[in-house]
Backbone as CSV, one residue per row, in Angstrom:
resi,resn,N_x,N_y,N_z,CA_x,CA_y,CA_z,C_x,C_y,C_z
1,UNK,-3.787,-22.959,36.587,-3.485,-22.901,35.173,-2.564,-21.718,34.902
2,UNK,-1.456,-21.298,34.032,-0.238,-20.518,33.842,-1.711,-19.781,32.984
3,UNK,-0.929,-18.336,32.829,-1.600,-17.194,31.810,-0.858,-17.746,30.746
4,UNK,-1.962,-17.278,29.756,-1.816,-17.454,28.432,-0.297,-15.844,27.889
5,UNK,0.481,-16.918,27.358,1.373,-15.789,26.583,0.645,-14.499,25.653
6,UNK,1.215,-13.201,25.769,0.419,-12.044,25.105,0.746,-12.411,23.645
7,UNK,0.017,-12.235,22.914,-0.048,-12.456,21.840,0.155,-11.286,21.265
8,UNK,0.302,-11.076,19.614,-0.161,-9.827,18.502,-1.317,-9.112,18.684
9,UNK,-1.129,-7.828,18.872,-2.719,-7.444,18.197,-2.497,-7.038,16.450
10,UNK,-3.411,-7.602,16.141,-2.960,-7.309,14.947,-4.459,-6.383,14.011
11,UNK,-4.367,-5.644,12.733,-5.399,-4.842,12.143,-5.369,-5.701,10.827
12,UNK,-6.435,-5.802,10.273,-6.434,-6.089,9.154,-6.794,-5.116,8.422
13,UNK,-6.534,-4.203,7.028,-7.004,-3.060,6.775,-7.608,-3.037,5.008
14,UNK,-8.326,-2.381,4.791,-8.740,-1.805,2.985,-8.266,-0.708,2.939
15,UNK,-8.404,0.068,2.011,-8.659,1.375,2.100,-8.429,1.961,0.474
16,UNK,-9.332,2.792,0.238,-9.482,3.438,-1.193,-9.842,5.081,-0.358
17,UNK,-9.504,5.652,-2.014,-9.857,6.938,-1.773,-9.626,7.578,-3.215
18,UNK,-8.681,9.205,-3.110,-8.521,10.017,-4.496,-7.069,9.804,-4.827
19,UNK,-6.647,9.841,-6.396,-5.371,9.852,-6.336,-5.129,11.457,-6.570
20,UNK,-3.890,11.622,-6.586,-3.195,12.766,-6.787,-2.940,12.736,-8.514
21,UNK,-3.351,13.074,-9.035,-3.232,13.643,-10.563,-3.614,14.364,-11.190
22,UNK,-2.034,15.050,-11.280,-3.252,16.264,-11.882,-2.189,16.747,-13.378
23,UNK,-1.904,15.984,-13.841,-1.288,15.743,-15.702,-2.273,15.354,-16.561
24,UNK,-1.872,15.839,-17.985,-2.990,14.506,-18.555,-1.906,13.200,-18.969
25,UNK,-0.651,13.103,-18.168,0.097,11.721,-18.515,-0.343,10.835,-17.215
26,UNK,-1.021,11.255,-16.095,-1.340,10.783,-14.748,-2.512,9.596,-14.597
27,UNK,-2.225,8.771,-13.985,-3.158,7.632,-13.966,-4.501,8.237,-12.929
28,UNK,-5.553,8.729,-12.775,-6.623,9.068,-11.736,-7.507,8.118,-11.580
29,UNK,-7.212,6.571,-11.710,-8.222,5.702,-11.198,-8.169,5.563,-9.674
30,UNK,-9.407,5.203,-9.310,-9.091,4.862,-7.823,-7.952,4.387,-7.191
31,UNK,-7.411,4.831,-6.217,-6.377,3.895,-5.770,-7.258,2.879,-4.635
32,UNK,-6.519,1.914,-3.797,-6.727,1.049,-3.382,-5.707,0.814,-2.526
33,UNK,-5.683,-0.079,-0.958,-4.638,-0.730,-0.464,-5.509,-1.977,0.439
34,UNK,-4.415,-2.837,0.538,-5.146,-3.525,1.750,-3.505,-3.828,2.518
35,UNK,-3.825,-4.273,3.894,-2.552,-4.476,4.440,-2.970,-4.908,6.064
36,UNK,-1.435,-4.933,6.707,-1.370,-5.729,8.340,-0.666,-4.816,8.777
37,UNK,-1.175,-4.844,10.259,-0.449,-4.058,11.109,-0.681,-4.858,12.261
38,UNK,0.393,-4.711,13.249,0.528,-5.824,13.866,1.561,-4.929,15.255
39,UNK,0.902,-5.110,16.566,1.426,-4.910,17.929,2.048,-5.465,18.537
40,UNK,3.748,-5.555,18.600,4.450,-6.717,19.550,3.786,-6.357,20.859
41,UNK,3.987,-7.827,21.549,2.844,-8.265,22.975,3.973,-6.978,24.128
42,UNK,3.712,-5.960,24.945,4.030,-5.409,25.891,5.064,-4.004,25.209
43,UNK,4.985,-4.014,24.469,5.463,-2.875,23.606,4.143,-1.431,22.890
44,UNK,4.789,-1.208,22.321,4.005,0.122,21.365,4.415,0.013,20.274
45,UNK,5.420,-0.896,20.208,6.021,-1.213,18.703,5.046,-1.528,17.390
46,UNK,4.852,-1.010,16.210,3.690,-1.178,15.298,4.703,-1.834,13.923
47,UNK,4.334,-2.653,13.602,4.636,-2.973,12.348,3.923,-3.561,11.098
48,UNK,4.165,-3.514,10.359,3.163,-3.901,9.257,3.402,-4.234,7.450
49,UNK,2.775,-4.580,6.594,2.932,-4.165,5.244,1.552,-4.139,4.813
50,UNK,1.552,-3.558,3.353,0.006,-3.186,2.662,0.630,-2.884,1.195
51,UNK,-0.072,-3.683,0.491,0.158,-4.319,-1.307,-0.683,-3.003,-1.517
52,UNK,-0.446,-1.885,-2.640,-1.509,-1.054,-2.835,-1.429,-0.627,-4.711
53,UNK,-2.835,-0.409,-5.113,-2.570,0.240,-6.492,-2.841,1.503,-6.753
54,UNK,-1.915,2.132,-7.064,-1.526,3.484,-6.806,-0.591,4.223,-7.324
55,UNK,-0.615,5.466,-8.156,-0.179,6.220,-8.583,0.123,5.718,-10.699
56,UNK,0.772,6.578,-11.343,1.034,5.997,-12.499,2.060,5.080,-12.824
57,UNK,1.209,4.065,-13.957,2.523,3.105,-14.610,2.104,3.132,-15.987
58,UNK,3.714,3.476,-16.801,3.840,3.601,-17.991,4.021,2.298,-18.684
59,UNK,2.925,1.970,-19.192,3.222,0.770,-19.960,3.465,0.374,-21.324
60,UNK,4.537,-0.108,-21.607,5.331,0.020,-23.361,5.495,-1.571,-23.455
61,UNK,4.644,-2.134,-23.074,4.568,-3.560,-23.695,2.943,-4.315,-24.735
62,UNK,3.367,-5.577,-24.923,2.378,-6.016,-25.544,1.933,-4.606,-26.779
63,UNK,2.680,-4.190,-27.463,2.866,-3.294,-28.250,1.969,-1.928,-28.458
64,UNK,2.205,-1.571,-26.759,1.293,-0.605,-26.463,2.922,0.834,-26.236
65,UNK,2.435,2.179,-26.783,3.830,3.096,-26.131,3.175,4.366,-25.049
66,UNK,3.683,3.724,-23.821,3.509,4.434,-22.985,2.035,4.658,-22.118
67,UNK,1.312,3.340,-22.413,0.163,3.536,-22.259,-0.365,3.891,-20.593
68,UNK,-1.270,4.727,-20.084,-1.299,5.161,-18.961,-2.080,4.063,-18.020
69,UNK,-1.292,3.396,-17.304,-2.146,2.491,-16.216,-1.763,2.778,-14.686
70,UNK,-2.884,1.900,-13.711,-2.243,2.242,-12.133,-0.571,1.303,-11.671
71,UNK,-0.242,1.777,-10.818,0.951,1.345,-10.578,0.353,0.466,-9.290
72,UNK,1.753,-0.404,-9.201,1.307,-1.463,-8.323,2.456,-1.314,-7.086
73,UNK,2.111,-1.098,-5.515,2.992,-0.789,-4.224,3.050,-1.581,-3.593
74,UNK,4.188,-1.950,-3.184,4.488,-2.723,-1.719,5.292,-2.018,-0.865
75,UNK,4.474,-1.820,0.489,5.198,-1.067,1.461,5.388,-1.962,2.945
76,UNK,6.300,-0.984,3.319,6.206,-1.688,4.514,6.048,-0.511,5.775
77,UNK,5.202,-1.110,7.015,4.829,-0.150,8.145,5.705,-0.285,9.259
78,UNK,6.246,0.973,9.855,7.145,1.299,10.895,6.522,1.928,11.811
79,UNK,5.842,1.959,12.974,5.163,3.296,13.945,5.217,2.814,15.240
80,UNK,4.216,3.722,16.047,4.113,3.171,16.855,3.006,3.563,17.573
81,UNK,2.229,3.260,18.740,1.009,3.133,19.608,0.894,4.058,20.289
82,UNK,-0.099,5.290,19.959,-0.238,6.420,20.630,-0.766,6.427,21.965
83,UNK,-1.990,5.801,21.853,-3.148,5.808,22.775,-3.490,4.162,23.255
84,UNK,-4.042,3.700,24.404,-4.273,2.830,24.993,-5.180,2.670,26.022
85,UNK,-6.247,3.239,25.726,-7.300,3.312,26.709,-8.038,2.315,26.818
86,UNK,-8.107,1.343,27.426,-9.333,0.556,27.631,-9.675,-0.045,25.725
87,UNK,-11.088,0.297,25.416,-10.894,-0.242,24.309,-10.768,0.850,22.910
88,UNK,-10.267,2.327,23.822,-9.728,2.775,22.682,-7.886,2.676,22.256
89,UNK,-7.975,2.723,20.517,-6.270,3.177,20.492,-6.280,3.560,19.578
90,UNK,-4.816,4.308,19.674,-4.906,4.771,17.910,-2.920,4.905,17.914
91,UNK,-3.218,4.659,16.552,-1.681,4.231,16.050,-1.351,5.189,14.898
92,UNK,0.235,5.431,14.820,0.913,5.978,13.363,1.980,5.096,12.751
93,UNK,2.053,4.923,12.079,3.255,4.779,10.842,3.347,5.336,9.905
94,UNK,4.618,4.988,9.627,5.636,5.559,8.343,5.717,4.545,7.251
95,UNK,5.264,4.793,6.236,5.326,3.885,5.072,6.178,4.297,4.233
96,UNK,6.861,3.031,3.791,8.209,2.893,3.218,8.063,1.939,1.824
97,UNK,8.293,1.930,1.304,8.240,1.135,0.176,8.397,1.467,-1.631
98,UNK,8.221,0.449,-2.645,8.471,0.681,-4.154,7.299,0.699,-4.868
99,UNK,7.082,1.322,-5.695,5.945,1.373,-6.749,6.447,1.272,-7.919
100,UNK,5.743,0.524,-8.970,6.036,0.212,-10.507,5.738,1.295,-11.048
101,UNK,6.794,2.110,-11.930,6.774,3.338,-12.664,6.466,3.287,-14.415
102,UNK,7.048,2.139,-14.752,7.032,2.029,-15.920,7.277,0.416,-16.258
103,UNK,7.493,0.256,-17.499,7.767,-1.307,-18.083,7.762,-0.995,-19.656
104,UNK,9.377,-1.390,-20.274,9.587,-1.420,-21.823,9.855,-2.553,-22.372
105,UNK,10.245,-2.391,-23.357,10.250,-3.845,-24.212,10.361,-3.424,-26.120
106,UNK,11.329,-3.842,-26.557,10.697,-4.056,-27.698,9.810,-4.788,-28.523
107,UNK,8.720,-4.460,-29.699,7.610,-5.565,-29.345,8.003,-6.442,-30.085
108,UNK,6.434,-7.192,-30.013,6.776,-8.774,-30.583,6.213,-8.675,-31.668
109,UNK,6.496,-9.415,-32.912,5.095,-9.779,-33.894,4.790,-11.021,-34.205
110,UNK,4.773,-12.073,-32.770,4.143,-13.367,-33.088,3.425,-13.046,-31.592
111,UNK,2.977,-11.852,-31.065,1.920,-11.713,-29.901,2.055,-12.498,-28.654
112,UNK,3.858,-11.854,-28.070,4.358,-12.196,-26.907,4.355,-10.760,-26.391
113,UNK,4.427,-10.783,-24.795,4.212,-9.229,-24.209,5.873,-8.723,-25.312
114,UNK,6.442,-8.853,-25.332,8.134,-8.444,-25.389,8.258,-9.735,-26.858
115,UNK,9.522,-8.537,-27.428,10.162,-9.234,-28.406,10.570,-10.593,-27.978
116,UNK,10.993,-11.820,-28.818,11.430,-12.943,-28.047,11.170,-13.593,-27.202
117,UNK,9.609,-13.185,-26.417,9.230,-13.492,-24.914,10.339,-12.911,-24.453
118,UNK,10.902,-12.020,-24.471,11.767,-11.585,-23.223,10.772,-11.045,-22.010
119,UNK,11.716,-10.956,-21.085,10.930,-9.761,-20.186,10.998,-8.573,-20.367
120,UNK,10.160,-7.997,-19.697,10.144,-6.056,-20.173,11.157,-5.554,-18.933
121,UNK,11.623,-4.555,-19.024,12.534,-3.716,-18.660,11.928,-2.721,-17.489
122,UNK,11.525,-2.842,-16.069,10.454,-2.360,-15.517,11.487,-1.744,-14.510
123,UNK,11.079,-0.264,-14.398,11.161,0.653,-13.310,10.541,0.869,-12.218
124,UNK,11.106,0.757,-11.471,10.549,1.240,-9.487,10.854,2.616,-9.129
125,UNK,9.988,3.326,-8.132,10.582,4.077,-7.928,9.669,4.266,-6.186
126,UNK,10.504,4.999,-5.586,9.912,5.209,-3.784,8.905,5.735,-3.831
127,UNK,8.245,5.248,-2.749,6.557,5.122,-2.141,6.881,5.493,-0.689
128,UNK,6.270,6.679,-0.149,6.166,7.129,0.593,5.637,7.347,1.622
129,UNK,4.916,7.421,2.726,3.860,8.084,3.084,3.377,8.036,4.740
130,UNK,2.133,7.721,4.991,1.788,7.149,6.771,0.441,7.103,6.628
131,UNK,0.069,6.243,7.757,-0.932,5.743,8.340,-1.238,6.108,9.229
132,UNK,-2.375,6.316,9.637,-2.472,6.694,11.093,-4.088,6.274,11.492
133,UNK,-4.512,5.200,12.627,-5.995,4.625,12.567,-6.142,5.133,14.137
134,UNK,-7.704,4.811,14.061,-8.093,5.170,15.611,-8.875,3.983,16.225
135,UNK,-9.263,2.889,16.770,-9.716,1.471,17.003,-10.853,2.269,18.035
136,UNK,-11.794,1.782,17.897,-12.418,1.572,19.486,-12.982,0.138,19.569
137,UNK,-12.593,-0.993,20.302,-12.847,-2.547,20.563,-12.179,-3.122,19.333
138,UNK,-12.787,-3.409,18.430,-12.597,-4.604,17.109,-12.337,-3.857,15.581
139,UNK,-13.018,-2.104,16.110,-13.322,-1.455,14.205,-11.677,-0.595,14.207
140,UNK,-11.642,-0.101,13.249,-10.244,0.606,12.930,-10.556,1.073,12.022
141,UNK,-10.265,2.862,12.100,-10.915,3.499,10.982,-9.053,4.893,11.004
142,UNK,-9.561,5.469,9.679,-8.106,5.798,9.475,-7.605,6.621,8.285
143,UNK,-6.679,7.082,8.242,-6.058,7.640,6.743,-5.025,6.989,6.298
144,UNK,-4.872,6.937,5.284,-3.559,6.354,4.614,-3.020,7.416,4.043
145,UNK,-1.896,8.021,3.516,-1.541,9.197,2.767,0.048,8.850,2.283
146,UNK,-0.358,8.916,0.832,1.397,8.490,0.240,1.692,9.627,-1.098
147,UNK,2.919,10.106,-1.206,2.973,10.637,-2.741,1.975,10.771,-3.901
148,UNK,1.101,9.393,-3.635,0.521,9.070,-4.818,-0.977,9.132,-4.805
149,UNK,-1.381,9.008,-3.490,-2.862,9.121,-2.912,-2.975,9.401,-1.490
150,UNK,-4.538,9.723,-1.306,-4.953,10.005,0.097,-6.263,8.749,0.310
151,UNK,-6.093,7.917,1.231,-6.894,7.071,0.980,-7.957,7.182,2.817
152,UNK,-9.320,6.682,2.870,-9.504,6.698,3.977,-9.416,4.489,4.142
153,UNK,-9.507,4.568,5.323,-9.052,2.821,5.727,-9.896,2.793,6.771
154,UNK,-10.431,1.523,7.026,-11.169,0.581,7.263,-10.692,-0.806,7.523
155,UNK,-10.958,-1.160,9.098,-10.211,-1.894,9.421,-11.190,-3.023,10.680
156,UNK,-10.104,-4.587,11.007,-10.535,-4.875,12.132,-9.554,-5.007,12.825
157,UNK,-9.773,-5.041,14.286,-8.485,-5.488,14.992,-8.692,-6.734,16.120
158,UNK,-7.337,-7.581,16.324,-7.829,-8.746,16.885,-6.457,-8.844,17.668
């Protein structure tokens, strides 16, 4: 019988923790992420993304001005494979990505988010940060750390 082709290893991850705020214009709800990270087969190559809510978003719609909510991230993971022992490893990346800063609009008064149903006028701005987990067999445990939060992560790997 031929060997089976190497496949992905791949992580599946959560992770919450504290945000960074320290204004009283600053959003301090929990942040949150979840995301993939993923091992090309015979490499150290790490790649990944993780959707996260995190840091502040100014919200000036539905005829609210400036109201303080969490912002919403999409990043993407660049690193690579430190360790490879048997069934330990541990990995870093560089997280790259946009976070929602704000959203305007002039309002409505027949109770559309935006005048006219238009859309609101929404700002991005860079998301920063790294990852870095330690596996032993299947668990994956870890930090996340971006501009906007320090999160710990929780993971599986397959």
């Amino acid at each position: 019988m031929p060997d089976a082709a190497p496949t992905l290893r791949t992580t599946l991850y959560v992770a919450s923790g504290s945000a960074r705020a320290d204004g009283p214009f600053e959003n301090d709800d929990t942040p949150f992420a979840i995301g993939i990270m993923a091992q090309a087969p015979d490499s150290r190559l790490i790649f990944g993304a993780d959707l996260g809510r995190e840091g502040t978003f100014l919200d000036s719609t539905w005829r609210q001005s400036e109201a303080i909510k969490q912002g919403t991230s999409v990043n993407l993971l660049v690193g690579g494979n430190l360790l490879d022992a048997g069934p330990w490893k541990a990995d870093a990346a560089a997280l790259l990505g946009v976070r929602t800063a704000s959203a305007d609009c002039a309002d409505s008064y027949l109770g559309y988010q935006c005048y006219a149903d238009t859309p609101p006028s929404t700002e991005y701005e860079a998301n920063f940060g790294a990852l870095v987990t330690v596996s032993y067999s299947r668990m994956a445990l870890g930090i996340r750390a971006t501009g906007e939060s320090t999160q710990i992560v929780a993971g599986l790997r397959f």
